[in-house]
N, CA, C and O atoms as a Tripos MOL2 file, in Angstrom:
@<TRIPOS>MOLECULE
protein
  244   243    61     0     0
PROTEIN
NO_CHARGES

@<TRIPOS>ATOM
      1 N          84.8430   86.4240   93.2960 N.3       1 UNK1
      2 CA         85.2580   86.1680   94.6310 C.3       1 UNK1
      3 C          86.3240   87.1800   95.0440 C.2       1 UNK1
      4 O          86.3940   87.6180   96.1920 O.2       1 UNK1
      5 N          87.1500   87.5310   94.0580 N.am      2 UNK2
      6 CA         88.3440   88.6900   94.0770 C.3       2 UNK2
      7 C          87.8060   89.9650   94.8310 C.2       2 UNK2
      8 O          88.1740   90.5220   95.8660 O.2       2 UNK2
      9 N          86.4980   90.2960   93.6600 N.am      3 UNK3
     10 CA         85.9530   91.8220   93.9010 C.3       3 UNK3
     11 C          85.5740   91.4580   95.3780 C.2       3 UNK3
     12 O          86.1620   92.1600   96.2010 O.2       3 UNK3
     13 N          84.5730   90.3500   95.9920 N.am      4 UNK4
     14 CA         83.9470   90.5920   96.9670 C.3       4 UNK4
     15 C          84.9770   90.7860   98.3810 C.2       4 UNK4
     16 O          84.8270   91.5920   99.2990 O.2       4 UNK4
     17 N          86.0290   89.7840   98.2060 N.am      5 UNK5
     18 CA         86.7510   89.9350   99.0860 C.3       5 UNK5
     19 C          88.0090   91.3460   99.4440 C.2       5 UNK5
     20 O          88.5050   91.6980  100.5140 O.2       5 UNK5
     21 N          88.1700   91.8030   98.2330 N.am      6 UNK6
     22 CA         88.5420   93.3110   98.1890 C.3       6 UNK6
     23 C          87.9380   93.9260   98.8140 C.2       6 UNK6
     24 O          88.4570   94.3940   99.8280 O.2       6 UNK6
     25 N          86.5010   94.2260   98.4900 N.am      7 UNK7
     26 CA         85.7350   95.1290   98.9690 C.3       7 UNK7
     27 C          85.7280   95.0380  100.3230 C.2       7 UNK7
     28 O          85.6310   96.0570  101.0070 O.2       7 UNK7
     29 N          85.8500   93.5630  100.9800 N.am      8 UNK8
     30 CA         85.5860   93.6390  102.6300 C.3       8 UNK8
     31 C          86.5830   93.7190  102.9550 C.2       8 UNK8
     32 O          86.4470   94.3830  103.9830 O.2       8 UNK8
     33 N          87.8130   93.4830  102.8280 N.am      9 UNK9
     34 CA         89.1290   93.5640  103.2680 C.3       9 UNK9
     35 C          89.7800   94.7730  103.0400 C.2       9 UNK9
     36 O          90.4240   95.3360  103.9250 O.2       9 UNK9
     37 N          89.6280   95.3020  101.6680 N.am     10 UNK10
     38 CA         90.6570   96.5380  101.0580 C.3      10 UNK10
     39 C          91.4090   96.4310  100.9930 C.2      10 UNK10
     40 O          92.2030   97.3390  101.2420 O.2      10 UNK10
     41 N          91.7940   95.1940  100.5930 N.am     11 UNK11
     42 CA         93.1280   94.6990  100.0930 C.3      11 UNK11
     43 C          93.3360   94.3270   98.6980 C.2      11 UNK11
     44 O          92.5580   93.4080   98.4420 O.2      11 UNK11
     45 N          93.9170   94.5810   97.8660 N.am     12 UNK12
     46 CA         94.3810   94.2690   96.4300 C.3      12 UNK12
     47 C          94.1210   92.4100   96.2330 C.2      12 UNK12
     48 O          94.8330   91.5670   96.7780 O.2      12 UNK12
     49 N          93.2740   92.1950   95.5860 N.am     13 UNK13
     50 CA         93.4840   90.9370   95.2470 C.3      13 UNK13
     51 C          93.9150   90.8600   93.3330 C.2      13 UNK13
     52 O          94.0020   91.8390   92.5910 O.2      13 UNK13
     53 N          94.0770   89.6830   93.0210 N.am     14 UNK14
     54 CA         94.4220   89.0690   91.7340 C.3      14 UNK14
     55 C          93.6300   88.1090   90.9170 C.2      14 UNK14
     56 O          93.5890   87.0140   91.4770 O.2      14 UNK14
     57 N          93.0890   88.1360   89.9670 N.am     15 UNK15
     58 CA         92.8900   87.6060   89.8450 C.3      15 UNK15
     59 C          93.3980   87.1260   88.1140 C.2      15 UNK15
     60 O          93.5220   87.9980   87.2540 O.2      15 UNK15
     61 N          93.6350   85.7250   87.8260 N.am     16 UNK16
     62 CA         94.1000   84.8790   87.0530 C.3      16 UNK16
     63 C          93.1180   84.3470   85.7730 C.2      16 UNK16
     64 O          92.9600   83.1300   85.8740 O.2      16 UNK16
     65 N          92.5510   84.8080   84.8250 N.am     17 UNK17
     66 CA         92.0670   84.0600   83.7680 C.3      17 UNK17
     67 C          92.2690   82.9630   82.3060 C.2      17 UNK17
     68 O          93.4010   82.9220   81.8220 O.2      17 UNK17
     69 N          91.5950   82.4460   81.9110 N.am     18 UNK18
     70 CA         91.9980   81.8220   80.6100 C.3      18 UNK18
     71 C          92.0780   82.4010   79.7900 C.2      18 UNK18
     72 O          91.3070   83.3600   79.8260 O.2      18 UNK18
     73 N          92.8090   82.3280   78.7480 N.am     19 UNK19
     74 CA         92.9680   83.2430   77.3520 C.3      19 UNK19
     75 C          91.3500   82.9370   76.5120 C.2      19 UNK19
     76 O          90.5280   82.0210   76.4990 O.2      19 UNK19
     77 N          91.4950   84.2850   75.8690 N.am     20 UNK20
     78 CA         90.1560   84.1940   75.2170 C.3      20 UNK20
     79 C          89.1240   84.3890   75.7330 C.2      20 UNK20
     80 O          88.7200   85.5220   75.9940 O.2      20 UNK20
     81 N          88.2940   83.0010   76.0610 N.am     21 UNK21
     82 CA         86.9410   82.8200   76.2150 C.3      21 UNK21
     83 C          86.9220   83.6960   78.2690 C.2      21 UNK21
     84 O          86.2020   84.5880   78.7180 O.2      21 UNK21
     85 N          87.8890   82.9940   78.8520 N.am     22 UNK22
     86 CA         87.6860   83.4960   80.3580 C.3      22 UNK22
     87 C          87.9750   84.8350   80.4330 C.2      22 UNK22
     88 O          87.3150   85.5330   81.2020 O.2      22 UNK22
     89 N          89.0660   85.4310   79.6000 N.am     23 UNK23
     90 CA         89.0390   87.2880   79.6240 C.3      23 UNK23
     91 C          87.9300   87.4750   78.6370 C.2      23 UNK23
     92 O          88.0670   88.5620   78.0750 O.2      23 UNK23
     93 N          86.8220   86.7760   78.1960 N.am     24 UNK24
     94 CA         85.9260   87.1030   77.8720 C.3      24 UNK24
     95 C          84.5180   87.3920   79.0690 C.2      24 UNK24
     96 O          83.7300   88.2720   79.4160 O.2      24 UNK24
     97 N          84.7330   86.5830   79.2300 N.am     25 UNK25
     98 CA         83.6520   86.3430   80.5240 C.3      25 UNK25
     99 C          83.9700   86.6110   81.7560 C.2      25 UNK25
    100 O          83.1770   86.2280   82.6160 O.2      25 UNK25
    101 N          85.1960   87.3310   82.1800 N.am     26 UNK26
    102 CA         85.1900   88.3400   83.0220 C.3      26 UNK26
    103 C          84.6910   89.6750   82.9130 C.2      26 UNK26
    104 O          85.0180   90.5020   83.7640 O.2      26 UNK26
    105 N          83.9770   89.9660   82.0140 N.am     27 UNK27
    106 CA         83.6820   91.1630   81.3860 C.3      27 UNK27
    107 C          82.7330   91.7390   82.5030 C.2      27 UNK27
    108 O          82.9580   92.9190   82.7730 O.2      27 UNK27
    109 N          81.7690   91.1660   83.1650 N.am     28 UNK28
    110 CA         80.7860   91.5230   84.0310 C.3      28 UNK28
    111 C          81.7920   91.8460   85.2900 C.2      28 UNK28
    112 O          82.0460   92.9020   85.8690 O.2      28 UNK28
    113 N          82.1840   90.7190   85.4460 N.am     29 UNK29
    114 CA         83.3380   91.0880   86.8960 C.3      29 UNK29
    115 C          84.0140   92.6880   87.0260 C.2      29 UNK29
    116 O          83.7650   93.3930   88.0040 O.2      29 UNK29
    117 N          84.7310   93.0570   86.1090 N.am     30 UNK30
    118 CA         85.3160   93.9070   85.8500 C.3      30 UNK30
    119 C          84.5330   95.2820   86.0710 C.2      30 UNK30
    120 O          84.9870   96.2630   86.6610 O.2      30 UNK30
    121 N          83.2600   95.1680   85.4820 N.am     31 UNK31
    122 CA         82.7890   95.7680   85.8360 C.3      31 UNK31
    123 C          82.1190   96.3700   86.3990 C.2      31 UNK31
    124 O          81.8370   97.5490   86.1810 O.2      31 UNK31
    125 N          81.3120   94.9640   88.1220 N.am     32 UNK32
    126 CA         81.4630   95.3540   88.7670 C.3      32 UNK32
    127 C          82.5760   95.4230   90.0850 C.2      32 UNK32
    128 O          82.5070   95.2630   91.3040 O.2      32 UNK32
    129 N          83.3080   95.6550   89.3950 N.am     33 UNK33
    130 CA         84.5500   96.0470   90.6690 C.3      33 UNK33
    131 C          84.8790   97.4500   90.4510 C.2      33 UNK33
    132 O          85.0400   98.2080   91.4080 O.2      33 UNK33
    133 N          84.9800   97.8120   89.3130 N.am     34 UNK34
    134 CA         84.9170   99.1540   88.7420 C.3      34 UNK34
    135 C          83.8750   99.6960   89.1560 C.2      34 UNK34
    136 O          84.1030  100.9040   89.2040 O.2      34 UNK34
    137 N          83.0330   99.5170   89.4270 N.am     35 UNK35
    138 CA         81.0570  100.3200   89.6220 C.3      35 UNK35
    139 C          81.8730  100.1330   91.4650 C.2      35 UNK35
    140 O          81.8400  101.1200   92.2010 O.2      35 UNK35
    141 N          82.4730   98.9120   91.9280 N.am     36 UNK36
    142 CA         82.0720   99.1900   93.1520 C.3      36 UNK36
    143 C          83.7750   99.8060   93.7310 C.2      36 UNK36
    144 O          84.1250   99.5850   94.8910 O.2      36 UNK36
    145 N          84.3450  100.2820   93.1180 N.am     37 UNK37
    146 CA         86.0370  100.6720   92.9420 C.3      37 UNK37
    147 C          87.2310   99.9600   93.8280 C.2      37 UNK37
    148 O          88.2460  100.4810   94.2920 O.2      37 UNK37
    149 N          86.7650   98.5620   93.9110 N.am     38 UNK38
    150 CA         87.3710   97.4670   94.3160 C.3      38 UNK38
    151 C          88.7770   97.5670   93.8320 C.2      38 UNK38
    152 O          88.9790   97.9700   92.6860 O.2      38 UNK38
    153 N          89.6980   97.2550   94.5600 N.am     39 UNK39
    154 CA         91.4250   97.3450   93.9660 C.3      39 UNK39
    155 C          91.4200   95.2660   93.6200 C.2      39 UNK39
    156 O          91.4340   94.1780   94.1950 O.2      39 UNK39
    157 N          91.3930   95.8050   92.5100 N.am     40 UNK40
    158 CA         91.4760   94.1400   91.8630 C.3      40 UNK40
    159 C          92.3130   93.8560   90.8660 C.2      40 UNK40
    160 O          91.7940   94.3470   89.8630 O.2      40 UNK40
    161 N          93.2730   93.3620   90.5870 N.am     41 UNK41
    162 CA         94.5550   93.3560   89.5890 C.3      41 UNK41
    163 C          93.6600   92.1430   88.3510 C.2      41 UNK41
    164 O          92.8150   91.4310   88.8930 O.2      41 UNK41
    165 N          93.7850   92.0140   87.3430 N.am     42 UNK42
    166 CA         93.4530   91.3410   86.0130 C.3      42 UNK42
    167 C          94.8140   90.6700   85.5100 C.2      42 UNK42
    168 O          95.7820   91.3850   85.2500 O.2      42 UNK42
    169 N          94.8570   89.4810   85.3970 N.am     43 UNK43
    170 CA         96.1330   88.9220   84.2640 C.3      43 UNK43
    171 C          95.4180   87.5390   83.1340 C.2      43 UNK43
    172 O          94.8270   86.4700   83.2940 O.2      43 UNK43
    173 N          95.8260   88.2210   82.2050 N.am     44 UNK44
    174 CA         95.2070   87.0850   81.1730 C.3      44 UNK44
    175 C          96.3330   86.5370   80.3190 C.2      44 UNK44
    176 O          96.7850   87.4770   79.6660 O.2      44 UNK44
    177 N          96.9440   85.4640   80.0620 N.am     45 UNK45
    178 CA         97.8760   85.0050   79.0300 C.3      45 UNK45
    179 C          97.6280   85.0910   77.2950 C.2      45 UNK45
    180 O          96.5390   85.4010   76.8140 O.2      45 UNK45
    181 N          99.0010   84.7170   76.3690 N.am     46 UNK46
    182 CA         98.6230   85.0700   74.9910 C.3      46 UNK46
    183 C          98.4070   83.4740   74.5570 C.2      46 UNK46
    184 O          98.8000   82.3690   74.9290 O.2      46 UNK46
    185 N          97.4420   84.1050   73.4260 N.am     47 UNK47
    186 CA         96.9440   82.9190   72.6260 C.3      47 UNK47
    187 C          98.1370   82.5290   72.1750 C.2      47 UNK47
    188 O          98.8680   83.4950   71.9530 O.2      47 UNK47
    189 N          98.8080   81.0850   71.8660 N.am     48 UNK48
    190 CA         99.8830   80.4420   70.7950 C.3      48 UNK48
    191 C          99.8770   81.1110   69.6050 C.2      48 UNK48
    192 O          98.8570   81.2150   68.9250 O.2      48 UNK48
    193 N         100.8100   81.5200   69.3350 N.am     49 UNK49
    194 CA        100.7250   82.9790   67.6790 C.3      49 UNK49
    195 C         101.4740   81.7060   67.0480 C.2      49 UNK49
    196 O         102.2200   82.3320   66.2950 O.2      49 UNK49
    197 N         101.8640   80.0900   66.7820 N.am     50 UNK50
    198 CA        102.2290   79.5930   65.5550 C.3      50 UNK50
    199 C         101.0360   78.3830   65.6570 C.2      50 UNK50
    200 O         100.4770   77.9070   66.6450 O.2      50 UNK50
    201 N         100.8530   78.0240   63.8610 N.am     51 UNK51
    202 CA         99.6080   77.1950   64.4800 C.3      51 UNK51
    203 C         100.0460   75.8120   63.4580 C.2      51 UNK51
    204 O          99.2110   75.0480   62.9740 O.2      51 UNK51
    205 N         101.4970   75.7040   63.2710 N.am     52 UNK52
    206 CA        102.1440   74.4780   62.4960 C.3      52 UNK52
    207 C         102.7970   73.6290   62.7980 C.2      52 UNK52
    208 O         103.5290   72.9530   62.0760 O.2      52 UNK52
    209 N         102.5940   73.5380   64.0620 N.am     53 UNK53
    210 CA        103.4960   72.8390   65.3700 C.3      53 UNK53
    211 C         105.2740   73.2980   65.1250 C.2      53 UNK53
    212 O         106.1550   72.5410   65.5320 O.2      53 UNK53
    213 N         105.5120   74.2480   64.6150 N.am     54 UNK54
    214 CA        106.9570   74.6530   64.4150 C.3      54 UNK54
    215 C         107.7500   74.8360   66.1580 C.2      54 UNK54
    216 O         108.9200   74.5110   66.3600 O.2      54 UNK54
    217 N         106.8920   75.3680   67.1780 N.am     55 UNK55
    218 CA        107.5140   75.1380   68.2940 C.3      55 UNK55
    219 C         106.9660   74.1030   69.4810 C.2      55 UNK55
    220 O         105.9530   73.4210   69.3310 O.2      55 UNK55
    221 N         107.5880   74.0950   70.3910 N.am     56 UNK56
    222 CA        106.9920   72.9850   71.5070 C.3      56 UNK56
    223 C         105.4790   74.0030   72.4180 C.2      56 UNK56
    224 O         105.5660   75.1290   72.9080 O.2      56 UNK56
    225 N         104.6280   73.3820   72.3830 N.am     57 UNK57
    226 CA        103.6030   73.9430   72.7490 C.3      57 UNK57
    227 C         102.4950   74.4620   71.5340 C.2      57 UNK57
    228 O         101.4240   73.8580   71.5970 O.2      57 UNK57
    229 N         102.5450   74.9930   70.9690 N.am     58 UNK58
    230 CA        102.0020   75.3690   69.6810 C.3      58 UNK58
    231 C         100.6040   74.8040   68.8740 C.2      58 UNK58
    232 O         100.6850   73.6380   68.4880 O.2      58 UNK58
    233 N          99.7750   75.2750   68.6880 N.am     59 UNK59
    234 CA         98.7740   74.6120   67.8530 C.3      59 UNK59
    235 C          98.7580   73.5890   67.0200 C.2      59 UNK59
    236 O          99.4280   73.7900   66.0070 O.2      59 UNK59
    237 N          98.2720   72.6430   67.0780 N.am     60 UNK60
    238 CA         98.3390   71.9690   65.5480 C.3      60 UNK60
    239 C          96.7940   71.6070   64.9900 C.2      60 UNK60
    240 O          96.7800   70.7280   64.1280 O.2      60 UNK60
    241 N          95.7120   72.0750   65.3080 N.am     61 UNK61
    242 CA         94.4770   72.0170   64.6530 C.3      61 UNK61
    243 C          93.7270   73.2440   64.7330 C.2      61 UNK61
    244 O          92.6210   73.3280   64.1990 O.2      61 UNK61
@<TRIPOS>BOND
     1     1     2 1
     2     2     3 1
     3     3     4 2
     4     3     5 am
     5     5     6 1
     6     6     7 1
     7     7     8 2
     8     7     9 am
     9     9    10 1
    10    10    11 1
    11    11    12 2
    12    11    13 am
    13    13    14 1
    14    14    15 1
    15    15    16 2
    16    15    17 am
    17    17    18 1
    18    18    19 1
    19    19    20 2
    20    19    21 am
    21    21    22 1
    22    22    23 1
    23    23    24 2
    24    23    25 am
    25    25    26 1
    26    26    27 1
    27    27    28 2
    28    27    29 am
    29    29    30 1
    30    30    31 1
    31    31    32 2
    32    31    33 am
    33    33    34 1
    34    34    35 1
    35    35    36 2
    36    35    37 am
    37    37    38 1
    38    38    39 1
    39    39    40 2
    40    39    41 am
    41    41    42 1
    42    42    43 1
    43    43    44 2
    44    43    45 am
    45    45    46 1
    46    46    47 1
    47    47    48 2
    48    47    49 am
    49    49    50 1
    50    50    51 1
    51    51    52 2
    52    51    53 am
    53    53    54 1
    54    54    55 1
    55    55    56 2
    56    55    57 am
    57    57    58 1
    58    58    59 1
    59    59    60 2
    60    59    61 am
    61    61    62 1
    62    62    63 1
    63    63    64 2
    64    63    65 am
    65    65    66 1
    66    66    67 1
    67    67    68 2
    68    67    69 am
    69    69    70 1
    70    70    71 1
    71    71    72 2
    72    71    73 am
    73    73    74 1
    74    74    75 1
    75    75    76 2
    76    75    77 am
    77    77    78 1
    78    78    79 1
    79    79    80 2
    80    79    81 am
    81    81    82 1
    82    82    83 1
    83    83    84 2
    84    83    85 am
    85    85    86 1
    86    86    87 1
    87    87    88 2
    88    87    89 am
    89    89    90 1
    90    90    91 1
    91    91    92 2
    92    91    93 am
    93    93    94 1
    94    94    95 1
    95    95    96 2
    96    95    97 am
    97    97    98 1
    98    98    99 1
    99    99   100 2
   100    99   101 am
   101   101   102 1
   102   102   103 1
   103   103   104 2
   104   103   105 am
   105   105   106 1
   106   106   107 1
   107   107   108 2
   108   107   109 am
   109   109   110 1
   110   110   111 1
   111   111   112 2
   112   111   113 am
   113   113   114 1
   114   114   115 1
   115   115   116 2
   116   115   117 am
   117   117   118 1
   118   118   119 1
   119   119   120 2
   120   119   121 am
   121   121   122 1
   122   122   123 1
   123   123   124 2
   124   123   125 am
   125   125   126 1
   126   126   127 1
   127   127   128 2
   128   127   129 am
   129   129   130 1
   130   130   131 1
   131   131   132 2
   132   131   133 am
   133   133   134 1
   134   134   135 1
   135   135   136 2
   136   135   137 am
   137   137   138 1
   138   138   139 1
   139   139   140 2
   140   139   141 am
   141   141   142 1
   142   142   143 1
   143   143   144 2
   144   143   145 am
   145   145   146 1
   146   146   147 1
   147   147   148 2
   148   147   149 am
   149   149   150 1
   150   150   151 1
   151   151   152 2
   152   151   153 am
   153   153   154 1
   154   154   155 1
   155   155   156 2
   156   155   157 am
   157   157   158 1
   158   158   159 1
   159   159   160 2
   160   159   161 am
   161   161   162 1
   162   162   163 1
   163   163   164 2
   164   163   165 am
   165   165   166 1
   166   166   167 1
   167   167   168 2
   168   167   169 am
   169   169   170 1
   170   170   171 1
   171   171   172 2
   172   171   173 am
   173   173   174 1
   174   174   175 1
   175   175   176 2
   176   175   177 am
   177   177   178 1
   178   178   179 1
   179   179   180 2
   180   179   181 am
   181   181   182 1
   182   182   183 1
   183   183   184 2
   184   183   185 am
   185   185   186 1
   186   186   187 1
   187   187   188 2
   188   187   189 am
   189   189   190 1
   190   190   191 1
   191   191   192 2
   192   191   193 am
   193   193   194 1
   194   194   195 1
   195   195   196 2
   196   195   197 am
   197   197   198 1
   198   198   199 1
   199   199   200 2
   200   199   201 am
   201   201   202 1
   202   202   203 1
   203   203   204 2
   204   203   205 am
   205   205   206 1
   206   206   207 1
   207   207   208 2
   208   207   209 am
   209   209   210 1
   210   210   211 1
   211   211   212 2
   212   211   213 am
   213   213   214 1
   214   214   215 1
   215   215   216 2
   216   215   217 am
   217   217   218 1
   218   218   219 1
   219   219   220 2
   220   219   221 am
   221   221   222 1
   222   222   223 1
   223   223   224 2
   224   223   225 am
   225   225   226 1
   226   226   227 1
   227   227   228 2
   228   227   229 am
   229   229   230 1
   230   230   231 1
   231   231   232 2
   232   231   233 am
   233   233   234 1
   234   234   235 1
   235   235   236 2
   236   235   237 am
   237   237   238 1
   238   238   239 1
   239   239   240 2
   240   239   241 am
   241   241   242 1
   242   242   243 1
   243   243   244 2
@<TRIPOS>SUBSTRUCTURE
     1 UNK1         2 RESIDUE 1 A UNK
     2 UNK2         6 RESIDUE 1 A UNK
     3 UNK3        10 RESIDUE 1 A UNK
     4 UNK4        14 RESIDUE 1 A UNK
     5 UNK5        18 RESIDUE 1 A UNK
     6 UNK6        22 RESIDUE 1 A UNK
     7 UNK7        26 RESIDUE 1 A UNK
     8 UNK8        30 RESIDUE 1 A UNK
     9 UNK9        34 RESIDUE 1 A UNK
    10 UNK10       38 RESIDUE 1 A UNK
    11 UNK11       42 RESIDUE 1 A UNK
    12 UNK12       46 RESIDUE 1 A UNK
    13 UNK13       50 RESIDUE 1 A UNK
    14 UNK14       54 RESIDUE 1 A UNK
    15 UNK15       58 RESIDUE 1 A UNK
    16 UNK16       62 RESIDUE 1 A UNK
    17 UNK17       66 RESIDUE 1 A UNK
    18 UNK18       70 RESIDUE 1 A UNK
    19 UNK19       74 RESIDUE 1 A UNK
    20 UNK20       78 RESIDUE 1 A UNK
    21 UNK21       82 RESIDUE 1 A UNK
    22 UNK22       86 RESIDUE 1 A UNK
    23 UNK23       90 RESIDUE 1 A UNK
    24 UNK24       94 RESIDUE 1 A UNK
    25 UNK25       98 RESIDUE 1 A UNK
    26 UNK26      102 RESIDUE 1 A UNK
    27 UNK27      106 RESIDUE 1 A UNK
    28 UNK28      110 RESIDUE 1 A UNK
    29 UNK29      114 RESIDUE 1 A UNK
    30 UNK30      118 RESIDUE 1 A UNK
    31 UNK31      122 RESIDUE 1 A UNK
    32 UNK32      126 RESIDUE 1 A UNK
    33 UNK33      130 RESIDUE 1 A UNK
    34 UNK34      134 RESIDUE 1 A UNK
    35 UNK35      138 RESIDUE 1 A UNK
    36 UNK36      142 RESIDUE 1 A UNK
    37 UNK37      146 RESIDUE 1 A UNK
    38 UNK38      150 RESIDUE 1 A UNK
    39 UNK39      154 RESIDUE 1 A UNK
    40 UNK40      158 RESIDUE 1 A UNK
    41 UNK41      162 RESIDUE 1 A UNK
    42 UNK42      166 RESIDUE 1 A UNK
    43 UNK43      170 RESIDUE 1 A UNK
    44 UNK44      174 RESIDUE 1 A UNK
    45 UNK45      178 RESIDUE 1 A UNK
    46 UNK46      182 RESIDUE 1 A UNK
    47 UNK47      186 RESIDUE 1 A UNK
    48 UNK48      190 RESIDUE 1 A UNK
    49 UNK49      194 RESIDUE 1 A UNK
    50 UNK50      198 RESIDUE 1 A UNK
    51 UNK51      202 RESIDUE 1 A UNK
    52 UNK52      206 RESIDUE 1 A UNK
    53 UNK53      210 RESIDUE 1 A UNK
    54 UNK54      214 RESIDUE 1 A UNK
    55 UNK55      218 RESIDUE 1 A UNK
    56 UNK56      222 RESIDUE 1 A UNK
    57 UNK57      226 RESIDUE 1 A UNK
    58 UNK58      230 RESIDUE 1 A UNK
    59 UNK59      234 RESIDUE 1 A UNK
    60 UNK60      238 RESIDUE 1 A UNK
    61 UNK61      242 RESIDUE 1 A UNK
């Protein structure tokens, strides 16, 4: 929806994914915004790096 509305506007949009699996499956997107040279910004967050519940938020399975 990012790329398409870039393209008609020419305006920078953003767009926001899930860690992992959704910056996985933006993979097509990306590229076509790139094929169509859409100004489209990408932000993806980090996976939890402790997985022993040692901090608040953190993995525990």
């Amino acid at each position: 929806m990012a790329d398409g509305y870039a393209r008609v506007s020419g305006r920078p949009q953003a767009v926001v994914v899930h860690v992992d699996v959704g910056t996985q499956a933006l993979g097509q997107g990306i590229h076509n915004a790139s094929v169509g040279r859409s100004p489209v910004l990408i932000f993806a967050g980090l996976c939890p790096y402790t997985e022993s519940g040692e901090l608040a938020g953190s993995r525990t399975e």
